[in-house]
Each structure stands twice: as structure tokens, then as C-alpha cells.
N, CA, C and O atoms as a printed pandas DataFrame, in Angstrom:
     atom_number atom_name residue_name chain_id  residue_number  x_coord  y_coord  z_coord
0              1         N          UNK        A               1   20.179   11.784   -6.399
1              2        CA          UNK        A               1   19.531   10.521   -6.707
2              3         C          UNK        A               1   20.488    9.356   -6.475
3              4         O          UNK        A               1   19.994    8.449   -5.806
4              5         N          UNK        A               2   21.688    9.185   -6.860
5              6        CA          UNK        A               2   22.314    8.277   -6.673
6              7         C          UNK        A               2   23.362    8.462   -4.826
7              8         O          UNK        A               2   24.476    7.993   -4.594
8              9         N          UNK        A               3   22.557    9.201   -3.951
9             10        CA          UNK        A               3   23.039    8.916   -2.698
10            11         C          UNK        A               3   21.663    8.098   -1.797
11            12         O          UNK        A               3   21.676    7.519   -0.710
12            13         N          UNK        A               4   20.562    8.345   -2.754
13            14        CA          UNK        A               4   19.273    7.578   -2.067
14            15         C          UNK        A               4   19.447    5.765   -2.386
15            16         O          UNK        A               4   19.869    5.131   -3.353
16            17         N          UNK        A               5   18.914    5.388   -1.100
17            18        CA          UNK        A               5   18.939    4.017   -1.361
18            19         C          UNK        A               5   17.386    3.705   -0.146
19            20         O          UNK        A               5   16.831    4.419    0.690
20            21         N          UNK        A               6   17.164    2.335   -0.618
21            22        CA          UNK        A               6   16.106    2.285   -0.072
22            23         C          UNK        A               6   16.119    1.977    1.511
23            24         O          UNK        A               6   16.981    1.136    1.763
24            25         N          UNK        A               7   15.302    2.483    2.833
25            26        CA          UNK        A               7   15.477    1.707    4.396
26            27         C          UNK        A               7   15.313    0.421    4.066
27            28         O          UNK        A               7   16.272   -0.292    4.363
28            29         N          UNK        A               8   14.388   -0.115    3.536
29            30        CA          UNK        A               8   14.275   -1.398    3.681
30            31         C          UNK        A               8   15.393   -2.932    3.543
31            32         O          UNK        A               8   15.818   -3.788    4.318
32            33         N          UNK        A               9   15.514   -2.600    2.006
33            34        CA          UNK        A               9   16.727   -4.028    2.416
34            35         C          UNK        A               9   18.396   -3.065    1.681
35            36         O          UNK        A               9   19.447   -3.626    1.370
36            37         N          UNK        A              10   18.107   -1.606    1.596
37            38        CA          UNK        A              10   19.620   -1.039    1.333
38            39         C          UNK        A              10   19.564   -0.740   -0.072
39            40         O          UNK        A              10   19.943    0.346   -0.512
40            41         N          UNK        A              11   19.109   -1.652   -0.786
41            42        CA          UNK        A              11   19.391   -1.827   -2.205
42            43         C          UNK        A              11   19.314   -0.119   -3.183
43            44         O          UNK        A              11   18.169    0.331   -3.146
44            45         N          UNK        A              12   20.189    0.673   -3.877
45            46        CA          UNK        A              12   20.618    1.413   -3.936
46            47         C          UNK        A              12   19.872    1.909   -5.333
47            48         O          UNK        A              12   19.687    3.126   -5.324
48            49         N          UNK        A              13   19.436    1.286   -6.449
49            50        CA          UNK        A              13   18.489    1.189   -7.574
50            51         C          UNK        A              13   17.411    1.575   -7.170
51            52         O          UNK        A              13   16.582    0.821   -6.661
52            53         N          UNK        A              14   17.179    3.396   -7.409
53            54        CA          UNK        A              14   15.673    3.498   -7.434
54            55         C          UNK        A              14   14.931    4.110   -8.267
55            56         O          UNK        A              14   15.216    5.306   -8.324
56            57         N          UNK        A              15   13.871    3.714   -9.123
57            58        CA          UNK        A              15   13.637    4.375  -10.171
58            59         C          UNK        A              15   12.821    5.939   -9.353
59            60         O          UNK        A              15   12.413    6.119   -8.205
60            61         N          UNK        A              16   12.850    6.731  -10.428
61            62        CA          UNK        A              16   12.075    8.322  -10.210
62            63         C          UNK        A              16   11.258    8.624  -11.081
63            64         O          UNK        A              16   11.625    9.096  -12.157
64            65         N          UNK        A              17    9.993    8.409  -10.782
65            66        CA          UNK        A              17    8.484    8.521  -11.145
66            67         C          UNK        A              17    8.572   10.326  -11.162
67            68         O          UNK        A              17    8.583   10.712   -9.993
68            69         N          UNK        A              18    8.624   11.270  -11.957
69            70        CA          UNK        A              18    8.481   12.352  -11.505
70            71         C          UNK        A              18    6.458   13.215  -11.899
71            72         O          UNK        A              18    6.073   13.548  -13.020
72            73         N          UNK        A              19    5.923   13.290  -11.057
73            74        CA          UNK        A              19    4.278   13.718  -11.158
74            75         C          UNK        A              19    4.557   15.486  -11.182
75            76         O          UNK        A              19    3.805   15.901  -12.063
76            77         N          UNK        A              20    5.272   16.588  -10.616
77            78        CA          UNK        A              20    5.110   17.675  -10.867
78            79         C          UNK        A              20    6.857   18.192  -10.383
79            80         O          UNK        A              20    7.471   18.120   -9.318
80            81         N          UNK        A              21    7.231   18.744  -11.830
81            82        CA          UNK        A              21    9.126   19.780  -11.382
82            83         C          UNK        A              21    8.908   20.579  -11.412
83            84         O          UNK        A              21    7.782   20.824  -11.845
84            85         N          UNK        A              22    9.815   21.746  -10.966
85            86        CA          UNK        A              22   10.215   23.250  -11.375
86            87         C          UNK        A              22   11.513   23.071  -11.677
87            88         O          UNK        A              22   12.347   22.558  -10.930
88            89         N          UNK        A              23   11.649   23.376  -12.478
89            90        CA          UNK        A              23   13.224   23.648  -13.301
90            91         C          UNK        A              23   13.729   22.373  -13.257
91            92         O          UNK        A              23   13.089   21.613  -13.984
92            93         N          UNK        A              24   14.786   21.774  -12.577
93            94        CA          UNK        A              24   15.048   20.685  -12.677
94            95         C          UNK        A              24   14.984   20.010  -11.357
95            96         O          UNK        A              24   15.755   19.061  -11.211
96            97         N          UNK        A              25   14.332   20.275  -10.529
97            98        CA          UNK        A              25   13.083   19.941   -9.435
98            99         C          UNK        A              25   12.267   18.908   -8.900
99           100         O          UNK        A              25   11.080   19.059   -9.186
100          101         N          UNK        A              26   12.465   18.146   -8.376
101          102        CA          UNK        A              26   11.043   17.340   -8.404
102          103         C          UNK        A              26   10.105   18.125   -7.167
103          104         O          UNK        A              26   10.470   18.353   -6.014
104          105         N          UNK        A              27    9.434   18.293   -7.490
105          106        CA          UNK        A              27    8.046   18.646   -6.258
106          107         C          UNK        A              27    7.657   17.515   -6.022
107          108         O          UNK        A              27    8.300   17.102   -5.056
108          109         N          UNK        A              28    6.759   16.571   -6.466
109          110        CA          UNK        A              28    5.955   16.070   -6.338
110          111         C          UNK        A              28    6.652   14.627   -7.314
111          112         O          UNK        A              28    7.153   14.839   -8.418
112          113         N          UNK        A              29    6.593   13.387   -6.796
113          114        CA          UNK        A              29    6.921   12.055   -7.607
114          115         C          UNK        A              29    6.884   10.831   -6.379
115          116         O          UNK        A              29    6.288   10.755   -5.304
116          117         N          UNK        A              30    7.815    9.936   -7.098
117          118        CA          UNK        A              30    7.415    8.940   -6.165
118          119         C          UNK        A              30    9.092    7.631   -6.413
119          120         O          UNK        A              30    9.432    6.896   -7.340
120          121         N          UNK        A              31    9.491    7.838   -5.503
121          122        CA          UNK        A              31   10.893    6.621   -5.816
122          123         C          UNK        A              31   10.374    5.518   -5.383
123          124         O          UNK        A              31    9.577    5.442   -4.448
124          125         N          UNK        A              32   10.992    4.187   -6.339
125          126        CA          UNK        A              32   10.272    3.118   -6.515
126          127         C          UNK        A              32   11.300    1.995   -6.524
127          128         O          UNK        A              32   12.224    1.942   -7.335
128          129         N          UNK        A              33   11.081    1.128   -5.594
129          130        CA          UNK        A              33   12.595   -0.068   -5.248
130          131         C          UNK        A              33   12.314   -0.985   -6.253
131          132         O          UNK        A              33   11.198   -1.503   -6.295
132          133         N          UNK        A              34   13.018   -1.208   -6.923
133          134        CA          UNK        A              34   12.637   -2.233   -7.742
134          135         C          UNK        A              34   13.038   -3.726   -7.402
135          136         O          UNK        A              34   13.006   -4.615   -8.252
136          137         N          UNK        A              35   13.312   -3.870   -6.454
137          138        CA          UNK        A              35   14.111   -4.942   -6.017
138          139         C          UNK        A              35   12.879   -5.654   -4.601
139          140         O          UNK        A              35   12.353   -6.762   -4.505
140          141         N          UNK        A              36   12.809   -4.521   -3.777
141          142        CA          UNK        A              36   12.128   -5.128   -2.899
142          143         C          UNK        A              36   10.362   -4.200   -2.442
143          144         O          UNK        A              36    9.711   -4.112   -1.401
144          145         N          UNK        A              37   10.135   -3.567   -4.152
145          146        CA          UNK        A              37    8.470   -3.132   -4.444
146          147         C          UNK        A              37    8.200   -2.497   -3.541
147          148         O          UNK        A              37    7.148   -2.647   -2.920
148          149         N          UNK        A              38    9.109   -1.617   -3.249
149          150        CA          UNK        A              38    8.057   -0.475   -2.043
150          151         C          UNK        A              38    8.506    0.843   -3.135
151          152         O          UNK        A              38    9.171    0.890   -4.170
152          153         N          UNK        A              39    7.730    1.903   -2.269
153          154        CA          UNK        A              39    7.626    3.147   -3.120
154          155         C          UNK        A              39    7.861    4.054   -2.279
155          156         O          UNK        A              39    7.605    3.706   -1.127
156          157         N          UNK        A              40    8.402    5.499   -2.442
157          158        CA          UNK        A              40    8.425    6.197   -1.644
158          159         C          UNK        A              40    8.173    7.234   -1.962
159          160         O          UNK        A              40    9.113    7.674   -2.623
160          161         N          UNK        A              41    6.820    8.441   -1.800
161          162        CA          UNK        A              41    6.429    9.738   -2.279
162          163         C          UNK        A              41    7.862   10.582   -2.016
163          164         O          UNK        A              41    8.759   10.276   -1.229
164          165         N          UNK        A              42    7.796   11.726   -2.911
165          166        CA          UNK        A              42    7.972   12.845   -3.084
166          167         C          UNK        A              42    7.486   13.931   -2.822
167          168         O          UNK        A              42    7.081   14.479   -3.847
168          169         N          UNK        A              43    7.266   14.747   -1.558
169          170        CA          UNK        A              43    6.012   15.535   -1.570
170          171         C          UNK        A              43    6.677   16.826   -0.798
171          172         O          UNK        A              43    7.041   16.806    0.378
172          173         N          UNK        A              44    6.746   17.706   -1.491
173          174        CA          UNK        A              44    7.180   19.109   -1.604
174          175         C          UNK        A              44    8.520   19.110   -1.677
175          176         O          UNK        A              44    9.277   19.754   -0.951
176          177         N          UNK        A              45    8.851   18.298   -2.667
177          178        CA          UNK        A              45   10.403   18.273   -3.214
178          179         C          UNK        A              45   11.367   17.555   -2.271
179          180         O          UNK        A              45   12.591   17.617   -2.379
180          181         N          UNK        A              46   10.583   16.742   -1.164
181          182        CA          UNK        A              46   11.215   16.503   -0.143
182          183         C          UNK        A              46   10.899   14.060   -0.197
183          184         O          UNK        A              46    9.721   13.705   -0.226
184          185         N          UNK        A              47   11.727   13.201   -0.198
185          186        CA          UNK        A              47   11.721   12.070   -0.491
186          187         C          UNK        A              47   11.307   11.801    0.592
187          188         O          UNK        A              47   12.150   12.191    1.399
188          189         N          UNK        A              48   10.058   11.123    1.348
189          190        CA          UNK        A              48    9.699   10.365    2.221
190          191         C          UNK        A              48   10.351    9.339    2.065
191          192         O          UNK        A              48    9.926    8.667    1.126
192          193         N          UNK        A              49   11.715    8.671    2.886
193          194        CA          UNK        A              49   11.999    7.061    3.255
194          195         C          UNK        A              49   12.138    6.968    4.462
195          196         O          UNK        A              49   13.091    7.322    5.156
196          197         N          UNK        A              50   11.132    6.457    4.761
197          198        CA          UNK        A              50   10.919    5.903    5.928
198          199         C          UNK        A              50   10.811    3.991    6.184
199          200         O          UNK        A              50   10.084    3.280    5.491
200          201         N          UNK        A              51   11.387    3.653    6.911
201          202        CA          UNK        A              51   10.377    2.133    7.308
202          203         C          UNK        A              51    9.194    2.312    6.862
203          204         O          UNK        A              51    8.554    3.316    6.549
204          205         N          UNK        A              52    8.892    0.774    6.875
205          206        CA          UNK        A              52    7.330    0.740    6.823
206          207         C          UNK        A              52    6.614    1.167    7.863
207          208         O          UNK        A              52    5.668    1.865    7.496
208          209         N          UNK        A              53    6.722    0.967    9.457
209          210        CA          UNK        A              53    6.232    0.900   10.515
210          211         C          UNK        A              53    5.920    2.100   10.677
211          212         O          UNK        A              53    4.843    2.605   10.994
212          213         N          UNK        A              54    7.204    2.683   10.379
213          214        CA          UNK        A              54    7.218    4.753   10.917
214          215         C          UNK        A              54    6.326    5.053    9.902
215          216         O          UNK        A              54    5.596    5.949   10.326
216          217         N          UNK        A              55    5.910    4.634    8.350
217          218        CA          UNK        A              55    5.013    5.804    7.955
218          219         C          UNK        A              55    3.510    6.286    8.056
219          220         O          UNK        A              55    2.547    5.536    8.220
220          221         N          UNK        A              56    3.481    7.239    7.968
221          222        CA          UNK        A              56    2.370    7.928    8.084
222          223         C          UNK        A              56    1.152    7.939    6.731
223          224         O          UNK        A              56    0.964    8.897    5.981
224          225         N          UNK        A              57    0.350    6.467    6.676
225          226        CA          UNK        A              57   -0.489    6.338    5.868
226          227         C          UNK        A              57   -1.744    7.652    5.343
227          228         O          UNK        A              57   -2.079    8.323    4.366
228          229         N          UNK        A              58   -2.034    7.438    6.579
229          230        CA          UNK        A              58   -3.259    8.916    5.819
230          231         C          UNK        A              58   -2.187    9.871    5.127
231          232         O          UNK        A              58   -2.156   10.083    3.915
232          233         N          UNK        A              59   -1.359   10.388    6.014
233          234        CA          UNK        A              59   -0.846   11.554    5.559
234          235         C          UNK        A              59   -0.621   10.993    3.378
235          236         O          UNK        A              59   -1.103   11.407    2.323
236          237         N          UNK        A              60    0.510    9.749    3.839
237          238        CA          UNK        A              60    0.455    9.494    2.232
238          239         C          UNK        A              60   -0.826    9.167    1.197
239          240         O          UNK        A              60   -0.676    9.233   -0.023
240          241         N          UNK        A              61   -1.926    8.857    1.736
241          242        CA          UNK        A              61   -3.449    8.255    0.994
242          243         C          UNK        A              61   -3.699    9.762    0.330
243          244         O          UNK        A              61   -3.884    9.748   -0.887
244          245         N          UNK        A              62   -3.721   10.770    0.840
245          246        CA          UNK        A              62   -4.538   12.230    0.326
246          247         C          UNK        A              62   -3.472   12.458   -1.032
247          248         O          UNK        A              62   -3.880   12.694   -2.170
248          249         N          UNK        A              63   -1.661   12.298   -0.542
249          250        CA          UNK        A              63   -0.440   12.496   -1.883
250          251         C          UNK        A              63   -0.857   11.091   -2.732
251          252         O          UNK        A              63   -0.696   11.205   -3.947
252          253         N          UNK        A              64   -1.276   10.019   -2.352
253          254        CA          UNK        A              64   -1.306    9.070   -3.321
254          255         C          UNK        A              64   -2.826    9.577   -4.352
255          256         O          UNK        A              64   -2.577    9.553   -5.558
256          257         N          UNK        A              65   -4.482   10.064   -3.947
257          258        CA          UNK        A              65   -5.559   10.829   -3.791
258          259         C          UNK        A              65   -5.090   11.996   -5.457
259          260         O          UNK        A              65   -5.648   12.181   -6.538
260          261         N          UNK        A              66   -4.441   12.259   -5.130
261          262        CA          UNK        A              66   -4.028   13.512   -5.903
262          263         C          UNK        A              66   -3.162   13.049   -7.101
263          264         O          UNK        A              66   -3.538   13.431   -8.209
264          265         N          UNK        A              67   -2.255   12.418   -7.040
265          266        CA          UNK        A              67   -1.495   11.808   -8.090
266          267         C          UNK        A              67   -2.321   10.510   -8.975
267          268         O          UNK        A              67   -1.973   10.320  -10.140
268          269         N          UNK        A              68   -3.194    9.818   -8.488
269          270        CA          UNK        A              68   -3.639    8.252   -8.455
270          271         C          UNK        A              68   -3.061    7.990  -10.108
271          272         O          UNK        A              68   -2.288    7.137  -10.545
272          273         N          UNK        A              69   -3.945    9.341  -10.931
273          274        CA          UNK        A              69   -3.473    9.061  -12.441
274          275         C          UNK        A              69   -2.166    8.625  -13.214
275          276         O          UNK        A              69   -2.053    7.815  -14.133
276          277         N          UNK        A              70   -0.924    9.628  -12.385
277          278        CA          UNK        A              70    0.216    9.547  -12.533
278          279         C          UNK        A              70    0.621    8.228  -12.264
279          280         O          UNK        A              70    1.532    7.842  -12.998
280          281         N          UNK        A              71    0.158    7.311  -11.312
281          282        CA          UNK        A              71    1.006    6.202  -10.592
282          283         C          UNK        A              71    1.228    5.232  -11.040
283          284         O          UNK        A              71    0.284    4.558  -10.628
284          285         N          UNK        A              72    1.985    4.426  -11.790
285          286        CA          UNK        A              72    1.969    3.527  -12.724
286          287         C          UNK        A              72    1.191    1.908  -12.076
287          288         O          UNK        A              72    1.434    1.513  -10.935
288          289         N          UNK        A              73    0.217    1.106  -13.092
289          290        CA          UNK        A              73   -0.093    0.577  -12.339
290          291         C          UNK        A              73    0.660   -0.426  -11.870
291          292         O          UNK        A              73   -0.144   -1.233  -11.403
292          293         N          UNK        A              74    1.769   -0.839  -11.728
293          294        CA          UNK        A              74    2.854   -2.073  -11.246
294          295         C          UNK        A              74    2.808   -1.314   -9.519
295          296         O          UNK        A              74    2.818   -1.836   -8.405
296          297         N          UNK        A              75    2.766   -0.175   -9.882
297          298        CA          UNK        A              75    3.095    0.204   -8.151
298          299         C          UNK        A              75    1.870    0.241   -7.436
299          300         O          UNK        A              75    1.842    0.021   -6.225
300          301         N          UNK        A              76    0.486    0.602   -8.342
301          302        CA          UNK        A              76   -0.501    0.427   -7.419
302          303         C          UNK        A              76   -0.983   -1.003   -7.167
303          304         O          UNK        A              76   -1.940   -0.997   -6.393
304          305         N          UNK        A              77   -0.668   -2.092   -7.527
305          306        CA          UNK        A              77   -1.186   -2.924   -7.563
306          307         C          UNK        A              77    0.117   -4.202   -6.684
307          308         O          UNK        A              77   -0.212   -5.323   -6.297
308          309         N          UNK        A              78    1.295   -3.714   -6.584
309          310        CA          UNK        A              78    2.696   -4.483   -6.118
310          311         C          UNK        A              78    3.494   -3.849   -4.944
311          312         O          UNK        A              78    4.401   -4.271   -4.226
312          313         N          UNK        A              79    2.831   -2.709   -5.020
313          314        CA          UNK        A              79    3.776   -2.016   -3.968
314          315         C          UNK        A              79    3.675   -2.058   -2.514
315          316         O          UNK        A              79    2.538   -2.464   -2.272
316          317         N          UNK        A              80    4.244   -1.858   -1.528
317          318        CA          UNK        A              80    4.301   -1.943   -0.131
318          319         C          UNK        A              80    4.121   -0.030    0.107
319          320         O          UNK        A              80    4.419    0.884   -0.662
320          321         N          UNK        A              81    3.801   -0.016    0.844
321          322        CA          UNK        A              81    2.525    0.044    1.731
322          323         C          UNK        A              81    0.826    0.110    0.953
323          324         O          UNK        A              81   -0.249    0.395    1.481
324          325         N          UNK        A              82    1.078   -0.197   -0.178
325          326        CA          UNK        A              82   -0.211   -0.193   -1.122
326          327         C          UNK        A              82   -1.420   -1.571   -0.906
327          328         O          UNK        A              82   -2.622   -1.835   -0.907
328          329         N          UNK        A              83   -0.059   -2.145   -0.734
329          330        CA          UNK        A              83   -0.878   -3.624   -0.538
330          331         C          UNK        A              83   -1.050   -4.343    1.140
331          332         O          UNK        A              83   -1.430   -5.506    1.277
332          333         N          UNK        A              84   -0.772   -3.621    2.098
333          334        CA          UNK        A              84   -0.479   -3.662    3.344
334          335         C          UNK        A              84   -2.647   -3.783    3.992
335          336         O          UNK        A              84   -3.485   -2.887    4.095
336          337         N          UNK        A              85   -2.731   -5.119    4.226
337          338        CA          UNK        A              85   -4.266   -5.352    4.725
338          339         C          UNK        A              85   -4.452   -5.021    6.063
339          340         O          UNK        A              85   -5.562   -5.145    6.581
């Protein structure tokens, strides 16, 4: 956790939303920039950071679909690629 930092502007602070662990695990969560409001799934224990440009929306809509409950609402309602028209 503390070698992740965000692509976007670097900034090194990311909170960890965790939605499903095994042992001390994350499967399933979501890292969250607090600095410059983007989010980044967790999905099979593996951290999607990507640019904005490179990611793969559908693929994330079905992991966002499945979690929606978990997602706090500051991120559904502030976050990048959430709010992207």
C-alpha cells in the first residue's frame, strides 16, 4: 500500500475501501485519491491504475454493478471516471 501512488497527478495518499479479503487480502475494493478524486477498483486482488484514457469502463461498470452498496457515496457522486459525461 504505501508503494501505490496515484497515475494521475503522483500524489502518494490513497485511501483502501476494502468490499471482499481473504486473510489479509484484498480481493475485491477500491483505492481512492483523495487529493485529485479518482478511484481505482480492486478486482481479483489485483489494483487497476490506470490513466483515465486507458481505462476500460464497461469492464469497470459490471465491478462498480456488484459492489454499488459498498461504495461510499463521496466516490459515487465526486469521483473520476464516475462523473466523466
Amino acid at each position: 500500500m504505501n508503494i501505490l501512488i496515484c497515475p494521475f497527478d503522483k500524489y502518494a495518499d490513497l485511501d483502501l475501501i476494502e468490499f471482499e479479503t481473504n486473510n489479509s487480502n484484498v480481493n475485491s475494493g477500491i483505492l481512492y485519491c483523495t487529493k485529485c478524486i479518482r478511484y481505482y477498483p480492486i478486482i481479483n486482488g489485483i489494483p487497476i491504475m490506470v490513466p483515465d484514457n486507458q481505462r476500460n469502463l464497461i469492464y469497470e461498470s459490471n465491478f462498480l454493478s456488484k459492489w454499488t452498496n459498498k461504495i461510499p457515496e463521496k466516490i459515487k457522486s465526486n469521483s473520476m471516471p464516475f462523473n466523466i459525461n
